[in-house]
C-alpha positions in Angstrom: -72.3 24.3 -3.4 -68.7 24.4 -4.1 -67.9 25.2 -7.3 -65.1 23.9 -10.1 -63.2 26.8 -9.7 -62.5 26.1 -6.1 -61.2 23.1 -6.6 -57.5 24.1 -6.2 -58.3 25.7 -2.9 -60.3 22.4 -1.8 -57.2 20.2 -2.3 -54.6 23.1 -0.9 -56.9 22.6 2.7 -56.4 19.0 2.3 -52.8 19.4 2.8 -53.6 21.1 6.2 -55.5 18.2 7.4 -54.9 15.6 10.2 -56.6 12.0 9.5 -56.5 8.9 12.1 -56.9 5.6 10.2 -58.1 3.1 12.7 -58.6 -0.8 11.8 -57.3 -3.7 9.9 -54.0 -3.8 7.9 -52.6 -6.3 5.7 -50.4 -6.6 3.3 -51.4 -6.8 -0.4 -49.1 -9.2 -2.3 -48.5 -9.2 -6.3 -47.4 -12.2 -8.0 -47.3 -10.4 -12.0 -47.0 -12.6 -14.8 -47.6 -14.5 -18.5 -50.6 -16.6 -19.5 -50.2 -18.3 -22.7 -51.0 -22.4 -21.6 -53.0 -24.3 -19.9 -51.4 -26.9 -17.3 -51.6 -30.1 -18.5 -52.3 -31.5 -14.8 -55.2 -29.6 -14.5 -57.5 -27.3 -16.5 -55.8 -24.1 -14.9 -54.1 -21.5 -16.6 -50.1 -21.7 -16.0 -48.3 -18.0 -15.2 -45.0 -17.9 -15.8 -44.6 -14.6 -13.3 -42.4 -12.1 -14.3 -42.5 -9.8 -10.9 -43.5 -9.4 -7.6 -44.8 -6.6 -5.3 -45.9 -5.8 -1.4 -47.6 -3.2 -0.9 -49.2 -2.0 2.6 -53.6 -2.9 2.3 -56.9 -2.5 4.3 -56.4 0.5 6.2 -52.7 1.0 5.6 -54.3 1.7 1.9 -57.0 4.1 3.0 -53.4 5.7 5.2 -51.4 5.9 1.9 -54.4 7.6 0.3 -55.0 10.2 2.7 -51.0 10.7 2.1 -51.3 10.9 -1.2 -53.7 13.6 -1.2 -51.4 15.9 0.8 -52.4 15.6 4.3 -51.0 13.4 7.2 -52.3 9.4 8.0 -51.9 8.3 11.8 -52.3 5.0 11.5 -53.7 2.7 14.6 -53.9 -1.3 13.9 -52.7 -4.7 15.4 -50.4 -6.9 13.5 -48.6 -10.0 14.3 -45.6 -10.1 16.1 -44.5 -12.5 13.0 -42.6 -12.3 9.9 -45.5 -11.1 8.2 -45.4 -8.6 10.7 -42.0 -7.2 10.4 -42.4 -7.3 6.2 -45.7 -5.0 7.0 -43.5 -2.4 9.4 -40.9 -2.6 6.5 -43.7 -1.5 4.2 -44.8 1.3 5.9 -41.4 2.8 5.7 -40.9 2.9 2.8 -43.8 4.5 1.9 -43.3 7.5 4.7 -46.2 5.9 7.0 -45.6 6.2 10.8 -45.5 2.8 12.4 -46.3 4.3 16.4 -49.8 3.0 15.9 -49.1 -0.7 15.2 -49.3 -3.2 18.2 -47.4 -6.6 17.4 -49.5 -9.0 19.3 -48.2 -12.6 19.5 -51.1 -13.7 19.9 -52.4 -12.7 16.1 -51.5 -13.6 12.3 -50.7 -10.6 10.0 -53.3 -11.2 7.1 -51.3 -11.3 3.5 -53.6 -11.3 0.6 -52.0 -12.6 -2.3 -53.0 -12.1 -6.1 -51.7 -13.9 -8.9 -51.9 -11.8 -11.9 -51.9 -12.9 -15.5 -52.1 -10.9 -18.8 -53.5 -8.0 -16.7 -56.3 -10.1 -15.3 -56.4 -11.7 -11.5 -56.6 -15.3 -11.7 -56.3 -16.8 -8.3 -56.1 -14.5 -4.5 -54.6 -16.8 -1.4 -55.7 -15.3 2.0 -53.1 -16.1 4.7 -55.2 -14.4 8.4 -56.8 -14.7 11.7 -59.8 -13.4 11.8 -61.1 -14.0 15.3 -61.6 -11.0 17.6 -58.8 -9.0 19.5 -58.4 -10.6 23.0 -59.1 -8.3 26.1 -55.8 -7.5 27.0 -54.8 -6.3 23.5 -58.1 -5.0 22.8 -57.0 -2.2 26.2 -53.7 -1.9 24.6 -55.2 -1.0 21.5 -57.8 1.2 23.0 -55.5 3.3 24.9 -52.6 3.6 22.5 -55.6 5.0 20.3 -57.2 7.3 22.7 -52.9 8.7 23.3 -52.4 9.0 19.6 -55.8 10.8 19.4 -54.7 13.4 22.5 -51.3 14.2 20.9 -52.3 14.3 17.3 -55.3 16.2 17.4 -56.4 14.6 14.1 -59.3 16.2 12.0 -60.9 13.3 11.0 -61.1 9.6 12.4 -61.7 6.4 9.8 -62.7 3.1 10.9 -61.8 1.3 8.1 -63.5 -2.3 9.4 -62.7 -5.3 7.3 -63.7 -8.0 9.3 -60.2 -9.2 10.7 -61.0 -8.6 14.4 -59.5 -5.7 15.3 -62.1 -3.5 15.7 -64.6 -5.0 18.1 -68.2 -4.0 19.5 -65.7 -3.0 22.9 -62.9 -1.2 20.5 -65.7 0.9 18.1 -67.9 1.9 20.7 -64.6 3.4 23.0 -62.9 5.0 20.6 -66.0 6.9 18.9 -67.0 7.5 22.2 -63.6 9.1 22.8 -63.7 11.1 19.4 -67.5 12.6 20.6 -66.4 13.8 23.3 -63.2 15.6 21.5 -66.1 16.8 18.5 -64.0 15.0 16.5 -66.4 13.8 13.4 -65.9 9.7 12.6 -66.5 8.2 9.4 -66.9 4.5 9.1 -66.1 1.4 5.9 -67.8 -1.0 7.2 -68.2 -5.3 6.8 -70.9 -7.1 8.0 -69.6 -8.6 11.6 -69.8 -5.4 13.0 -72.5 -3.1 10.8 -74.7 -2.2 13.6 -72.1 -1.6 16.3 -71.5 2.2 14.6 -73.4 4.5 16.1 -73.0 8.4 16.6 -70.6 8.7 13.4 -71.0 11.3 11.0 -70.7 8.7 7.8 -71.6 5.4 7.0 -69.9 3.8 3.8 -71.6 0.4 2.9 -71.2 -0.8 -0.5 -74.3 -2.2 -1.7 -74.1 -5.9 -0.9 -73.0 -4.6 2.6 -75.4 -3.0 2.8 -77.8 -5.6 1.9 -76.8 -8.4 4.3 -75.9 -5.5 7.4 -79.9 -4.4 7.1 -81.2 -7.7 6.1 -83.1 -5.9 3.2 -83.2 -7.2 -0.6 -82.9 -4.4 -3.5 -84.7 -6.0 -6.8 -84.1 -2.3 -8.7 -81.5 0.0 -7.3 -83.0 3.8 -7.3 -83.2 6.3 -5.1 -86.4 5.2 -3.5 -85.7 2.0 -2.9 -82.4 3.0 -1.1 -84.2 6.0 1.0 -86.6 3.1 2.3 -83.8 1.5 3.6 -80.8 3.8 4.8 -83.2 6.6 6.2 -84.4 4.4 9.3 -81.2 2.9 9.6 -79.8 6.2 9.9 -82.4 7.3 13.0 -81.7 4.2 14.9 -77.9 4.4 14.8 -77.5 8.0 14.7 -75.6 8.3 11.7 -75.8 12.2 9.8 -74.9 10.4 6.8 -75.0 7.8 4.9 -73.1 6.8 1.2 -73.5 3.4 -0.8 -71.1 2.8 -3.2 -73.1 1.4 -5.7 -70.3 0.1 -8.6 -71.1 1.2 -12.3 -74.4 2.4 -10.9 -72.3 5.1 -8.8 -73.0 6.6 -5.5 -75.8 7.0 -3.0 -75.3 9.6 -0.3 -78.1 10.6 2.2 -78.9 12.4 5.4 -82.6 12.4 7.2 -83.7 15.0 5.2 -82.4 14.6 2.0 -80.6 12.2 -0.8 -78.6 12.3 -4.2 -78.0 9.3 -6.4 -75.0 10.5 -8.5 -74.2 8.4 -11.4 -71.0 7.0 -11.8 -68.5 8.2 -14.6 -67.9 6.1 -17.5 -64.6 3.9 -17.0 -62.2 1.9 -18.3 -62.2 -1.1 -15.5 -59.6 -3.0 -14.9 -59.7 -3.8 -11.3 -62.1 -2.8 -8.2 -59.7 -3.8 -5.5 -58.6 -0.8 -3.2 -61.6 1.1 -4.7 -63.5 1.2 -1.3 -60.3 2.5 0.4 -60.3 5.1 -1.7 -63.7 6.2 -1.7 -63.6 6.8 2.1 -60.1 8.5 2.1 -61.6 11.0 -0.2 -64.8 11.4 1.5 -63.5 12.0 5.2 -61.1 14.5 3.8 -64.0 16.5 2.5 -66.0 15.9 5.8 -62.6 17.6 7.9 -62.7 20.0 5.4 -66.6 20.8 6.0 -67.4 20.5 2.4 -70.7 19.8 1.3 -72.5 16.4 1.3 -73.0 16.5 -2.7 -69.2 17.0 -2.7 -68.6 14.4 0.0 -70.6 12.0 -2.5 -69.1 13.6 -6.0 -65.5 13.4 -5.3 -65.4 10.4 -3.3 -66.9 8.6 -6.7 -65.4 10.4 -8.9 -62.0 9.5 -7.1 -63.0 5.6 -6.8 -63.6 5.1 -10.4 -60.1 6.5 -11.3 -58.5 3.4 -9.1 -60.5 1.3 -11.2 -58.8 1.4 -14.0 -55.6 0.7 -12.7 -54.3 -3.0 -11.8 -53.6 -3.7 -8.0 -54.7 -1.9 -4.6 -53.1 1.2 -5.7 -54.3 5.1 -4.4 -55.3 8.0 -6.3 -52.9 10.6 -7.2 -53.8 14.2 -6.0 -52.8 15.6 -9.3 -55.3 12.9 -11.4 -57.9 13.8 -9.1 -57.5 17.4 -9.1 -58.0 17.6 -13.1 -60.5 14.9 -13.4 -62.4 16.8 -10.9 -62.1 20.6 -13.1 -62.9 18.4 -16.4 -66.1 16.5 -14.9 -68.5 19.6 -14.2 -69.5 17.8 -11.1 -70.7 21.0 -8.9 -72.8 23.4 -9.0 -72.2 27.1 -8.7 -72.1 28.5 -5.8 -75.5 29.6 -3.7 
């Protein structure tokens, strides 16, 4: 196993790394403000907001992560060709992300997620999308714009970060891994339930628990690592995943391959807000996979790494440096064999 005092090394190859981020974007919009009444037209609080924020969401998260941490993001999506559109490519910009990836379809809605914050707390989220599958035309596009990007980036690592928006379809997952195999390039996957048992072939699976729940059709009374091996170790035969990890909140993580499993608790945490935790989790788990770390530090890393954006208001990534120290303070490997 890796041990603490390689850390610094493990985040230098980071910075060496290439990671495609392929699935649906959005953009994550803040409206920040002051509780102190309650409307007198209804029982609902009244925020007096005080600022706003954009900021790029779904995959264009997981992209801004694997930034974050030092290496480079090719990101592959469909937007709108719509005002929500142009605001997202504006947003990408500015925060150094390549927009050669994004199709503009007229025939889709950009999805805008907007979250009212008051007093530190989210009160209300407004969903503005389209979630209906790509059509065949754009679905090609996509497909082959993908398989381009993949021939003239050479990327380490590809993410299919899937939440459920209709961009990555049965026709669009099972192409582009194909593509990847053939290349040996490994493919880690965040998936939703439309589209659970479409992945096959990858070399990680990231369900969170409830997704995992209603993508296997199996109820959990008691979490442990029994009850979880009884579930993800046939799931992982019949899809032909190496690996599997369930985030599994203040219970922490489950990783496991065919032969073996660890249930690693989660650190103790401050929380404020889960959103963009998932993102996270992923980002920092398929940069250990390019890197060929172990699975123990696929799983200890990746959690450790998710309960840090926890504590922090918003869809927001991890900083490298945070990590990197949280990581030599935790004692979370084991010496080396």
């Amino acid at each position: 196993m890796e041990n603490k005092t390689n850390l610094p090394s493990i985040f230098d190859a980071f910075t060496r790394l290439k990671v495609m981020v392929i699935g649906d974007v959005m953009t994550d919009s803040y409206l920040f403000g002051k509780v102190d009444r309650i409307s007198p037209e209804a029982p609902v609080p009244v925020v007096h907001i005080t600022s706003r924020d954009n900021r790029p969401g779904g995959a264009a998260n997981v992209a801004i992560n694997i930034n974050e941490m030092g290496a480079k993001a090719i990101l592959c999506s469909v937007t709108g060709n719509d005002e929500g559109g142009q605001r997202f490519l504006d947003q990408l910009k500015a925060k150094n992300l390549d927009s050669k990836g994004i199709i503009q379809s007229p025939n889709r809605v950009t999805t805008v997620k907007t979250r009212v914050i008051g007093n530190n707390h989210q009160l209300l989220r407004v969903d503005e999308e389209q979630i209906s599958p790509l059509d065949g035309i754009t679905a090609k596009q996509f497909i082959d714009s993908c398989i381009s990007l993949i021939d003239s980036e050479k990327p380490d690592v590809i993410i299919f970060e899937d939440y459920d928006k209709g961009v990555l379809t049965p026709v669009v997952i099972d192409q582009l891994t194909s593509a990847a195999a053939s290349r040996s390039i490994p493919v880690t996957v965040d998936p939703k339930k439309v589209n659970f048992s479409s992945y096959k072939n990858v070399k990680l699976f990231k369900p969170n628990l409830l997704e995992l729940k209603s993508g296997t059709n199996n109820a959990i009374e008691k979490i442990s690592k029994e009850a979880l091996d009884a579930i993800v170790k046939p799931f992982l035969k019949k899809q032909s995943i190496e690996m599997m990890m369930v985030t599994l909140s203040e219970a922490g993580v489950y990783i496991a391959s065919e032969k073996e499993s660890l249930l690693i608790p989660a650190h103790v945490r401050n929380v404020s807000d889960v959103s963009g935790a998932g993102d996270t989790v992923i980002s920092i788990a398929s940069l250990c996979i390019a890197a060929g770390l172990s699975m123990q530090t696929v799983a200890a890393l990746s959690n450790l790494a998710g309960g840090l954006v926890c504590e922090m208001i918003g869809v927001v990534p991890v900083n490298k440096e945070t990590l990197l120290a949280e990581a030599v303070a935790s004692k979370i490997f084991e010496p080396l064999n």
